[in-house]
C-alpha positions in Angstrom: 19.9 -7.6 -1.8 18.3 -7.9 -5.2 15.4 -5.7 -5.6 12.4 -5.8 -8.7 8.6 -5.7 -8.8 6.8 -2.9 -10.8 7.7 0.1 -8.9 10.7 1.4 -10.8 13.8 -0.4 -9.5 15.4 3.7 -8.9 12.3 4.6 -7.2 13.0 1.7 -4.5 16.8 2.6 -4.4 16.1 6.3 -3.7 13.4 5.7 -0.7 15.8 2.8 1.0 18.8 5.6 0.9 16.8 8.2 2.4 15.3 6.1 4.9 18.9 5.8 5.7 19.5 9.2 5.6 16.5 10.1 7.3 17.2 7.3 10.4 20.6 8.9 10.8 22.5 5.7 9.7 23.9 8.0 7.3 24.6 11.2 9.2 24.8 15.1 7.7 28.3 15.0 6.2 28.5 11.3 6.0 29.6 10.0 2.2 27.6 7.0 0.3 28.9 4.4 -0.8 30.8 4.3 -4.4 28.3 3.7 -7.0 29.8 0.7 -7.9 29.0 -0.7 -4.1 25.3 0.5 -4.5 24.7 -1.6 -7.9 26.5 -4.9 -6.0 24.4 -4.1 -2.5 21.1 -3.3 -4.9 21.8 -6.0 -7.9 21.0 -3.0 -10.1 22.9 -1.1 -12.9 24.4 2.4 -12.3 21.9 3.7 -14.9 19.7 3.2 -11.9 21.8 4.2 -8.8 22.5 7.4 -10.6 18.5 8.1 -11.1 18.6 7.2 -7.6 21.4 9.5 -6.5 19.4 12.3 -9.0 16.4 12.0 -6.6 18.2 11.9 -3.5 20.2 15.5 -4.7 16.5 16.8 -5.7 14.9 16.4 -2.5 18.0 18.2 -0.4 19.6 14.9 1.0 22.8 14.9 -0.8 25.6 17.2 -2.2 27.4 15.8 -5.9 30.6 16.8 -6.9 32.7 15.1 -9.9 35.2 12.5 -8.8 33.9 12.2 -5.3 31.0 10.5 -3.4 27.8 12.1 -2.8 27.6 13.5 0.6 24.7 13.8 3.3 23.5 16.8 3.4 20.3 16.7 5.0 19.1 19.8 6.9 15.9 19.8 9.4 15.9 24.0 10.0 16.0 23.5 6.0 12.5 21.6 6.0 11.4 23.6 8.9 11.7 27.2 6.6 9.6 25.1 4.1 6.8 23.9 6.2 6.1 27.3 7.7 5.2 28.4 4.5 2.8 25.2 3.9 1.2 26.2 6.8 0.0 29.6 5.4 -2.5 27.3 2.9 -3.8 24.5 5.7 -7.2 23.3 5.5 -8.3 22.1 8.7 -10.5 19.6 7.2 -8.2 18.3 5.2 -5.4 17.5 7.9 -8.2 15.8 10.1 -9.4 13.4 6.9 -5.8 12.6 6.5 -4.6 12.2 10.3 -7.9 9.6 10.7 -6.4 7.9 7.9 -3.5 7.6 9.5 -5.1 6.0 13.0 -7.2 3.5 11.0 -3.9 2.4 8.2 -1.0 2.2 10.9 -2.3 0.9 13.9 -3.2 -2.9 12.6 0.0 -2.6 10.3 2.0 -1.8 13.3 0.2 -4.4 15.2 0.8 -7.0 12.5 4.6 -5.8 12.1 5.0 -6.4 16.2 3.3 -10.2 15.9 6.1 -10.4 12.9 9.7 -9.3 15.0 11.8 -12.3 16.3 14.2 -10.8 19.1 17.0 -10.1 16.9 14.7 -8.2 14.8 14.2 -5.8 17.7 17.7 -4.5 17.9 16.8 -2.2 15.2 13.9 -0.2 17.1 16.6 -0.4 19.8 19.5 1.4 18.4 16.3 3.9 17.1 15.7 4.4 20.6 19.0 5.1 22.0 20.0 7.4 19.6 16.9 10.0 20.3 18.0 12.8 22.8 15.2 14.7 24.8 17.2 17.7 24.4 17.3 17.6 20.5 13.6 18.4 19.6 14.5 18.0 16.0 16.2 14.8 16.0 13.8 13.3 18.2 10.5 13.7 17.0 11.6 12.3 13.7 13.3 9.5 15.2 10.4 8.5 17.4 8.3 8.4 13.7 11.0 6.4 12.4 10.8 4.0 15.4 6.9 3.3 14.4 8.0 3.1 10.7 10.0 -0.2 11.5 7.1 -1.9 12.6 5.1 -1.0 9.5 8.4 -2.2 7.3 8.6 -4.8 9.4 5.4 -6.8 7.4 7.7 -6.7 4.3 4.6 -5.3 2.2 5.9 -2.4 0.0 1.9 -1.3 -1.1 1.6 -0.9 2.8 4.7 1.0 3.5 4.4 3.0 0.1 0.6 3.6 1.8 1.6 5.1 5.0 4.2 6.7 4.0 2.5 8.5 1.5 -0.2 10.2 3.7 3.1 12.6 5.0 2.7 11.7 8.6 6.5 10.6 9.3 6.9 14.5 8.4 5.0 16.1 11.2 6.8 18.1 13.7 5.0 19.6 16.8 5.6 23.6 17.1 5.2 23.2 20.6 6.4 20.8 23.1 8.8 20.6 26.0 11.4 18.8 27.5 9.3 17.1 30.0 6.7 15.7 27.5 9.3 14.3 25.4 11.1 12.9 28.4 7.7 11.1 29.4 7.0 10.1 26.0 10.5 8.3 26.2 9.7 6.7 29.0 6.4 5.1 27.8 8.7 3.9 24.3 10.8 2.0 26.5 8.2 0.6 28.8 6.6 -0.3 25.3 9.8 -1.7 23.9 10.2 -4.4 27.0 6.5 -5.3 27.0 6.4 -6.2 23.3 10.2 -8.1 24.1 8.6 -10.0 26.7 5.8 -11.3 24.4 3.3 -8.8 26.3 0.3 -7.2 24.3 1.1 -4.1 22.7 -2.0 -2.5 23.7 -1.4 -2.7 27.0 1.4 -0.3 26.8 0.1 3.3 28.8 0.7 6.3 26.4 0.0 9.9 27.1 -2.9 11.4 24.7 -0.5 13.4 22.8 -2.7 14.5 19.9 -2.6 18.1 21.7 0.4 18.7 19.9 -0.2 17.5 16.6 -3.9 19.2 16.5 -5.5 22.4 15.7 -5.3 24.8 18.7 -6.5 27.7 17.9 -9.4 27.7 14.9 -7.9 26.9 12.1 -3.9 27.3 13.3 -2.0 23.8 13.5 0.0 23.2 15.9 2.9 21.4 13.2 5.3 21.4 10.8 4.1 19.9 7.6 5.8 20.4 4.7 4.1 21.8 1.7 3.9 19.0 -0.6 2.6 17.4 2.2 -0.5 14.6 1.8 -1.7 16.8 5.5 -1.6 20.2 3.6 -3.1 19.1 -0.2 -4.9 16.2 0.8 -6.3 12.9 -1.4 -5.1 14.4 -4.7 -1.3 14.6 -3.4 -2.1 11.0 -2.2 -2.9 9.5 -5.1 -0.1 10.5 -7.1 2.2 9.5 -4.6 0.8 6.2 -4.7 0.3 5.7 -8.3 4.6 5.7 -8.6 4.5 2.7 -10.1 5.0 2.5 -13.9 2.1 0.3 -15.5 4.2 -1.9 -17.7 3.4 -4.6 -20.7 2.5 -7.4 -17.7 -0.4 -5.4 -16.5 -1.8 -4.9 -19.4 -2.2 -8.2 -20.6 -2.9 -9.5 -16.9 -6.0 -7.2 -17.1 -7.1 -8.3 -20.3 -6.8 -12.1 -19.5 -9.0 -11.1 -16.6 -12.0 -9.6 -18.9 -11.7 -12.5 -21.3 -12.0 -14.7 -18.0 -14.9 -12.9 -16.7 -16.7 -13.1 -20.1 -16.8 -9.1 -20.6 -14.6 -10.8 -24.1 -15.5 -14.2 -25.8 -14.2 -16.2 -28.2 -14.5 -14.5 -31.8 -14.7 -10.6 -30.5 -12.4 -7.9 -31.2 -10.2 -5.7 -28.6 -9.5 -2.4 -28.4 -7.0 -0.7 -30.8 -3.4 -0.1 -29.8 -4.4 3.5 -29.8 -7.9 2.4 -27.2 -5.1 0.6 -25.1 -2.7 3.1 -24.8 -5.5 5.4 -23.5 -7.1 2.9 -21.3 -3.7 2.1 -19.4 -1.7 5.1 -19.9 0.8 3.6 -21.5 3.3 3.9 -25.1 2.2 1.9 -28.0 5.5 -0.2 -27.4 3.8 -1.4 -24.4 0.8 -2.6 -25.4 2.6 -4.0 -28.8 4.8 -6.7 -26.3 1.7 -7.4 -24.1 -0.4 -8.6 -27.2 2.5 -9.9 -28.9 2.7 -12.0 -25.6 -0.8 -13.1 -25.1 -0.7 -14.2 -29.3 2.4 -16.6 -28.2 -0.2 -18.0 -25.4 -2.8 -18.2 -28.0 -5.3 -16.2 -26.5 -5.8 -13.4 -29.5 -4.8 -12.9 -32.7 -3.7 -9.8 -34.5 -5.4 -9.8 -38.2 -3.5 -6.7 -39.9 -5.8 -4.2 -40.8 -8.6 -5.5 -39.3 -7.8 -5.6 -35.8 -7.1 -7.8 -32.4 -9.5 -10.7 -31.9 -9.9 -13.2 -28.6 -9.4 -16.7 -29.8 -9.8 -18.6 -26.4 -13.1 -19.2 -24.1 -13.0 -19.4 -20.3 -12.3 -23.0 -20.4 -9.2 -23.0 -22.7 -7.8 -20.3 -21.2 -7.2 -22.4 -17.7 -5.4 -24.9 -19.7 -2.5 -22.0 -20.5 0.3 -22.8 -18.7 1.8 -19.3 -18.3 5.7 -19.1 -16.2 4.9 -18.1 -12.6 8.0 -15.9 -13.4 5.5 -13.5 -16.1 3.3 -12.8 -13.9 4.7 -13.1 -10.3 4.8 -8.8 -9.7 1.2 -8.9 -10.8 0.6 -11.6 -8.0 2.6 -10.0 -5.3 1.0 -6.6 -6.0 -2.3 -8.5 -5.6 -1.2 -10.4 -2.5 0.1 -7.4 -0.7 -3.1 -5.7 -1.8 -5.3 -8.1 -0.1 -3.2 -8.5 3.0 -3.4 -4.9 3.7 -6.9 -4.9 3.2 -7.4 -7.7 5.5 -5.2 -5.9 8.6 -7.4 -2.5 7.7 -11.0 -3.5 7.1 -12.3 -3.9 10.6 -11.3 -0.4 11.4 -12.6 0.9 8.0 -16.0 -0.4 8.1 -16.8 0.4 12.0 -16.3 4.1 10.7 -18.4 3.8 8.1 -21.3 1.7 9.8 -22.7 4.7 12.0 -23.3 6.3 8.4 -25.1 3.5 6.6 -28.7 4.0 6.8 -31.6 1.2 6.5 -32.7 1.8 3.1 -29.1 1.8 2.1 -28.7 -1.6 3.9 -31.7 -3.0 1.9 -30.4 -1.8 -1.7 -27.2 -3.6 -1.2 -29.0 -6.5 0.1 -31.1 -6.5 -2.8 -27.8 -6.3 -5.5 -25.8 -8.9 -3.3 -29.0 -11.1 -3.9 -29.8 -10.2 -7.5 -26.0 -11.0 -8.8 -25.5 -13.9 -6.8 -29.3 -15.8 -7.5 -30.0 -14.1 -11.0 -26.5 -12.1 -12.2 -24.5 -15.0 -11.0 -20.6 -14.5 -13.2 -18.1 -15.4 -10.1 -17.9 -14.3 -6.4 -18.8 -10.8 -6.5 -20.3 -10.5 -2.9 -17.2 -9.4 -1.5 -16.3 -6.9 -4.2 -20.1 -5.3 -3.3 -19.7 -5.1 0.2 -16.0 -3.6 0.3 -17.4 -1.2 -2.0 -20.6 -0.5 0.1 -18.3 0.6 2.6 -15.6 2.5 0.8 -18.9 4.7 0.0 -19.7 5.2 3.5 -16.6 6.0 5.6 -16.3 9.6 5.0 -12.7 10.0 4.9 -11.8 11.0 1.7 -8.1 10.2 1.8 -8.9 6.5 3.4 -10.8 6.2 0.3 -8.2 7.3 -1.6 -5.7 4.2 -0.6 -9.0 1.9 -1.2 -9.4 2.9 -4.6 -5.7 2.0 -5.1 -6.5 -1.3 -3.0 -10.0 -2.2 -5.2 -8.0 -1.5 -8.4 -5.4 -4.1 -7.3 -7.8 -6.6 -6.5 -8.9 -6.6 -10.4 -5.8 -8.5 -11.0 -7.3 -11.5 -9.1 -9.7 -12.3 -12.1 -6.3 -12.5 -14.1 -4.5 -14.7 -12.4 -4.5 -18.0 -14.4 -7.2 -20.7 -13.0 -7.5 -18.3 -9.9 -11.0 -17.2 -10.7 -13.7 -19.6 -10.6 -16.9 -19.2 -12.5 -19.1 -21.8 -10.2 -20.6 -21.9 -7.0 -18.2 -23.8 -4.7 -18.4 -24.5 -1.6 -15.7 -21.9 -0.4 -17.3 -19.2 -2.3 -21.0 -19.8 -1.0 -19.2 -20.2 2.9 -17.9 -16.5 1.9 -20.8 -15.3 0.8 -22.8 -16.3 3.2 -19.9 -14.5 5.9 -20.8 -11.4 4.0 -24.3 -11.7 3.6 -24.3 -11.8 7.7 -22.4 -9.1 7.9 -24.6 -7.3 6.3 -27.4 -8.9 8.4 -25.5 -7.6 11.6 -25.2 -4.1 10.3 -29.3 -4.2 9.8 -29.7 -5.0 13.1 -27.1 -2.2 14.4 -24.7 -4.5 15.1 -21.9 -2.2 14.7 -18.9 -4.1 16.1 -20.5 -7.6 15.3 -20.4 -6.3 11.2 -17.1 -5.0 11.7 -15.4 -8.1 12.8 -17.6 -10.3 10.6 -16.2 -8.4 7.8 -12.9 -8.4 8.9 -13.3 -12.3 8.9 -14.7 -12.8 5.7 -11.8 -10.9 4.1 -9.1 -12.2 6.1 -11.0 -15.6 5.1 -9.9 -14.8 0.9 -6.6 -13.7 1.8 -5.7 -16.8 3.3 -7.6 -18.9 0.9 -6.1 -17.0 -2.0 -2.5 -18.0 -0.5 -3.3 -21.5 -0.8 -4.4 -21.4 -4.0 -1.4 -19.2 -5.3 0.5 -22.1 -3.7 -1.1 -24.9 -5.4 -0.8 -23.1 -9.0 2.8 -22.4 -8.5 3.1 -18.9 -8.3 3.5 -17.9 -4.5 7.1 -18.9 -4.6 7.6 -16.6 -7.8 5.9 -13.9 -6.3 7.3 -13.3 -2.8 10.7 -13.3 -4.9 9.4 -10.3 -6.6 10.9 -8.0 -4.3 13.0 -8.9 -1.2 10.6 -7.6 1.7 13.3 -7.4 4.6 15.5 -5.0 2.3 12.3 -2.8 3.9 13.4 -2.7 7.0 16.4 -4.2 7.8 
């Protein structure tokens, strides 16, 4: 199992271990493997299985001692102590923004994940299964989450696990529930388990409406566990720094700037931003943005003048000519590919919450910019960009908004990508705009379902058009070796 992409290589390490940890494959007072077995299983150094090991220790899951293997140490009563004190600073409003989140992220990803299992894959949902005991609360409410959590690994998209995960639902224990409910809810997970193993439609599995458990009873008291770092208890904040893990490194800093050159907000002749602007821009050490232009100068794209400053030295047109090793900018491309498939699965959802809030005049403003950049404005395919935007603005969930944000900043990098971007009207772009363009027709006309499923098409549309292209350039292959996806969930 060789791991890479951006996130930090001990950041990947730590969350597989505690999944592990967490799933019971490594049980309270089970030891880890030697060190030097984690850097031959991970292909890393033990530099980075230590950091790992570090993390793992921090959050409660393991016990060091010098000369011998970490040992499991997890303690559920442990977590329980500290989400009774999260409790005491809930906002209602919060936990509900979050928990609709939740419904509109994981049920396509789960969906997806199901359409994704061979049979063989499905022994590992199995084994989930018959380790939870009804008369272990504890043990099997967070098995049943894990259970789910396979299915959303089970896509092999880290921004979509990394997503979920982060919005703290896994975490959730009901404070009141019974032998008898969990004993139903069993039975309903193994009815569900032999539709979906007999190629049956996972929606036509019958559950229970359990959300009495997980809900507010009484005013403003929950009736869970959360615990106090919790995305449920301090809402889209929390959310975003859990997502924004990953380190922005040399390679997105000169992907970005390729993709302003490209876009024409740089031509030939004008001067960057200092070092010093770039550091701040990025958030990033003057190291890093000293490799990334010392990088884009081998390409030929700038040049430094000392004392004077950083100057473009390539138009649009020269700078598709590059020829720039898929291997340079293949995380870059997977981040972008996992962004958009993501998107794609979530949309539909997304903008049938927001349509109800979209009023006419609204409508007819975003009519009137989709018009105006495409007729008059005209630099690439911006339609979609406007209309994923519209609706961002208009689904009311500010935590769902949250993950978009991360999800719209991602899909910058598609303007980066070498002869990705193309700066005339083509066929495939006008058939896309013209799928937006309806959409928004449909939502005029109250449509809400028609526009949700329109724009569901038009984005699912790009992805797989962006696929083939990624394909034809060369860098697909590169990318989907940027990380192994199955070390997710296998």
């Amino acid at each position: 199992m060789v791991l890479s992409y951006d996130i930090m290589m001990y950041e990947r390490v730590f969350q597989i271990l505690k999944n592990r940890i967490e799933c019971g494959l490594l049980s309270t007072g089970a030891s880890l493997p030697s060190r030097i077995h984690l850097c031959e299983e991970f292909g890393t150094s033990e530099k980075t299985i230590r950091r790992a090991l570090k993390m793992l220790k921090e959050k409660g899951l393991i016990d060091t001692q010098q000369r011998r293997r970490p040992v499991v140490s997890y303690n559920c009563n442990a977590v329980h102590r500290t989400a009774m004190l999260a409790l005491e600073k809930i906002d209602a409003v919060v936990t509900d923004d979050v928990l609709r989140t939740g419904v509109l992220l994981c049920y396509p990803v789960i969906k997806n994940g199901i359409s994704l299992c061979k049979k063989a894959d499905l022994k590992i949902p199995h084994k989930i299964l018959n380790n939870m005991r009804i008369e272990n609360a504890d043990e099997f409410w967070r098995l049943s989450k894990r259970f789910w959590r396979f299915f959303i690994a089970r896509n092999e998209n880290d921004l979509s696990l990394r997503a979920v995960d982060s919005l703290g639902l896994a975490d959730l224990k009901p404070l009141q529930d019974d032998t008898l409910s969990r004993a139903r809810y069993y039975e309903q997970l193994q009815g569900f388990m032999r539709i979906i193993e007999g190629d049956g439609a996972p929606e036509s599995a019958p559950f229970d409406d359990m959300s009495g458990l997980y809900g507010f009873t009484y005013g403003n008291s929950p009736a869970f566990y959360a615990p106090s770092d919790s995305a449920v208890i301090l809402g889209r904040k929390q959310l975003e720094k859990l997502l924004s893990g990953a380190e922005v490194r040399h390679a997105a800093v000169y992907m970005d700037l390729l993709g302003l050159i490209a876009v024409g907000r740089y031509k030939r002749g004008d001067k960057l931003p200092t070092h010093k602007e770039l550091q701040e821009i990025y958030g990033v050490c003057v190291d890093t943005t000293i490799k990334a232009i010392q990088i884009m100068q081998e390409w030929g794209v700038v040049k430094t003048v000392r004392g004077n400053g950083i100057f473009v030295e390539m138009d649009l047109e020269e700078l598709k000519k590059i020829q720039i090793p898929a291997h340079l900018i293949a995380n870059q491309v997977r981040r972008y590919l996992d962004s958009l498939e993501l998107l794609s699965l979530t949309i539909e959802g997304t903008a049938g919450c927001a349509a109800p809030r979209i009023t006419q005049e609204e409508i007819q403003a975003v009519k009137s910019r989709i018009d105006r950049l495409w007729n008059e404005e005209y630099l690439y395919g911006r339609t979609p960009a406007v209309l994923l935007d519209f609706i961002i603005k208009h689904t009311g969930i500010d935590a769902l908004n949250g993950v978009y944000a991360l999800l719209q900043r991602n899909l910058r990098i598609g303007r980066s990508i070498p002869a990705l971007l193309n700066t005339t009207k083509t066929a495939v772009n006008c058939e896309i705009h013209e799928q937006c363009v309806k959409a928004v027709d449909l939502l005029s006309a109250g449509n809400y379902a028609a526009f949700s499923e329109k724009t569901a098409e038009a984005f699912q549309r790009i992805y797989r058009l962006v696929i083939e292209e990624c394909k034809r350039l060369g860098y697909y292959e590169a990318a989907m070796e940027a990380y192994d996806g199955s070390a997710l969930w296998k």
